[in-house]
N, C-alpha and C positions, 0 to 999 in steps of 0.2 A: 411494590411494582407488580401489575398484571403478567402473568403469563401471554398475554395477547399482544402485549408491549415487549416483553422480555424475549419471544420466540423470534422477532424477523430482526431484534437487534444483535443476538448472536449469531443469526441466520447470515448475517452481514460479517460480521468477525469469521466466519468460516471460508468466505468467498475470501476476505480479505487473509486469510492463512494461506492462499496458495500464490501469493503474489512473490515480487523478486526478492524482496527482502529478508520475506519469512521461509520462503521454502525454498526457492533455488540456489541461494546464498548458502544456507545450511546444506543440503545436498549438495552441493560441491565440497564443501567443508568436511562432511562424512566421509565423502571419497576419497579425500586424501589418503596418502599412501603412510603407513607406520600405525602406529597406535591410537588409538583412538581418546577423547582427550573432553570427557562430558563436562567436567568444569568451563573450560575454555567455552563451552557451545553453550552452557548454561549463562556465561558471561554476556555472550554476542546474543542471547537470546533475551535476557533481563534490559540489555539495551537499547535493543529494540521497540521491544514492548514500556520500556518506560520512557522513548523519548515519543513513543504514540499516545502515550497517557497523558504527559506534558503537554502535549502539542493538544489532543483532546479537551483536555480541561481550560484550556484559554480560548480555542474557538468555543465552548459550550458558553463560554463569563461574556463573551460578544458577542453572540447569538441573545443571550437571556439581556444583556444591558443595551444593546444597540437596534433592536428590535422595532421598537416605536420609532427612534429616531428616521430608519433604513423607510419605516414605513411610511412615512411624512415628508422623508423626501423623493420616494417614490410616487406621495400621487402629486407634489406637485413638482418633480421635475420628469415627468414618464417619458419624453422625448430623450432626452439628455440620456437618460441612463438607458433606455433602448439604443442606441444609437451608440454608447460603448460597449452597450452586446452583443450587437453586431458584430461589434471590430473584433471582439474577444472571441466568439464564436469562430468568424472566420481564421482568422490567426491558429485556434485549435483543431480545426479541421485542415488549413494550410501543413500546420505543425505533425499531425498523424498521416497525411498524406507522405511528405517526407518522410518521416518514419518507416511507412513501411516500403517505401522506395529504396530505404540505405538495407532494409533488410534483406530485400533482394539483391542489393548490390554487393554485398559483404559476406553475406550468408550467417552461415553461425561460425565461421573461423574467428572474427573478430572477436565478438563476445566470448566468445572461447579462450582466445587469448588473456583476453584481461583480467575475468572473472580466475583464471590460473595464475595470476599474479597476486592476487588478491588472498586466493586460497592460501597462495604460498606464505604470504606473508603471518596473515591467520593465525597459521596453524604451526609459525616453527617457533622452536622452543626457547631462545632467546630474545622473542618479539614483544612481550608483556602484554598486557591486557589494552595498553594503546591500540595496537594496531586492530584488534578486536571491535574496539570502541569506536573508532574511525571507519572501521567497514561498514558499523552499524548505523552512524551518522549518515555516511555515503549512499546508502541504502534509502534511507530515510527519504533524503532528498531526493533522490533520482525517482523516489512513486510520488512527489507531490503531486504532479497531473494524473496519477490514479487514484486518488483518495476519497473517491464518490463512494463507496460502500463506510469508511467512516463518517466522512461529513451529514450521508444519511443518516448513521446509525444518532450522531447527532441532533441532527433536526427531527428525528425522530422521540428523543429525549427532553428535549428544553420542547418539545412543544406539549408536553406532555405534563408540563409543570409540575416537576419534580424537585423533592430542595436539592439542595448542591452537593449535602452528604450523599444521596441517592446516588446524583448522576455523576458523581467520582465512583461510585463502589461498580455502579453498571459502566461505566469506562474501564476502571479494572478487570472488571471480569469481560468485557470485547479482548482487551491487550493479552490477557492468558486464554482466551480461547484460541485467537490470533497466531500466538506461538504454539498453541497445544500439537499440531500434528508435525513440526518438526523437533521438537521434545520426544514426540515418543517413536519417531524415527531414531532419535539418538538414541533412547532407550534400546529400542530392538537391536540396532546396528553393535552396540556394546554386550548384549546379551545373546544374538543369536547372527554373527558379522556373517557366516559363512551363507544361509538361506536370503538374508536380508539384502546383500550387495547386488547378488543381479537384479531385484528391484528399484534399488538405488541410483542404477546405473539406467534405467529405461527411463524411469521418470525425469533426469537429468535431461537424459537425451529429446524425450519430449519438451520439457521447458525450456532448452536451449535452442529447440526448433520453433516454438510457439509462443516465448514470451514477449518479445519485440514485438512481434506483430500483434499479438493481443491487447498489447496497449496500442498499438498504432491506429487500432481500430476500436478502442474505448474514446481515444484522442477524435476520431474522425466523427463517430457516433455522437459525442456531448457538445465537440465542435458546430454539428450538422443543425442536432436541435437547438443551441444556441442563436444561430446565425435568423433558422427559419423563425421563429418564436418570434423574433425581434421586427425580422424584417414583415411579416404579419402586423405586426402592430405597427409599426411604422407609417407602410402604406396603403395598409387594408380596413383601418380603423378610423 
């Protein structure tokens, strides 16, 4: 694999490290109060990044086998499938609008709330690596409508006509660069907790202020071009 292929698809693994999954989830988790507990984080960190890996490797096997198909029924159905682009686009842009209307309306007490339940449960010593595993699940799902920096780093990949060894090792290495800055968050926070925490504590506080809305407006953004792209073709062609 090229270095010219390899730099914008980590470049995308890093954008995708500071999403809710990977980095605010974990920084709340840091925060907790007692001991600090790297196993536990290494846990919810491994399952993260491997059910991005799983989930990676089956859209790459559809992407490479469904390809012709997508494309043939693209030219001869382009009405049809414009015309559910529309609906999808609108619906995503409908969908980010509301988003960032409850953000206002709620502010960050709710997520605050919850993401504190979540923590709690985490991190307490009688909860086993289930509940670990659940948050990581939970997590997973709740960025499906943010997963344009993977899907690209995808299409990036199978168009690139790579064998399948390749484009699992380079899916691997997305999913551990992915988690690399809240890994060595945990690192620090275990080796040096005293300087580390009020950093921990600001960053928190920004992405408890900014991450709703940043997807509300990733939503409105892909919604927007969705919608227009479509309706262009539609009735302009």
């Amino acid at each position: 694999m090229s270095l010219a292929l390899l730099a914008p698809v980590l470049g995308l693994a890093l954008i995708d490290s500071t999403s809710f999954g990977t980095l605010l989830i974990p920084v709340w988790l840091l925060l907790a109060p007692g001991r600090v507990r790297p196993g536990r984080m290494a846990f919810y960190l491994t399952a993260v990044g491997g059910l991005y890996f799983l989930l990676g490797c089956a859209i790459a096997v559809l992407f490479s086998f469904g390809m012709d198909r997508l494309s043939a029924l693209a030219d001869s159905e382009t009405t049809a499938l414009r015309a559910v682009q529309l609906v999808a686009g609108a619906a995503l842009l409908l969908w980010g609008v509301w988003a960032e209307s409850g953000h206002r309306r709620r502010g960050a007490q709710d997520g605050e709330g919850r993401l504190r339940r979540w923590r709690e449960r985490a991190v307490a010593g009688d909860g086993g690596p289930g509940g670990l595993f659940g948050l990581a699940v939970t997590a997973a799902v709740l960025e499906v409508p943010t997963l344009l920096p993977f899907l690209g780093a995808i299409g990036l990949l199978v168009g690139a006509d790579l064998g399948a060894g390749t484009v699992a090792a380079a899916l691997a290495a997305y999913c551990a660069v992915m988690v690399l800055p809240a890994a060595a968050l945990t690192a620090a926070r275990v080796v040096a907790h005293d300087r580390v925490a009020p950093l921990l504590g600001r960053m928190d506080a920004w992405l408890e202020r900014n991450g709703r809305r940043a997807m509300a407006w990733a939503l409105q953004g892909l919604g927007g071009y969705l919608a227009v792209n479509a309706a262009l073709t539609l009735f302009f062609t």
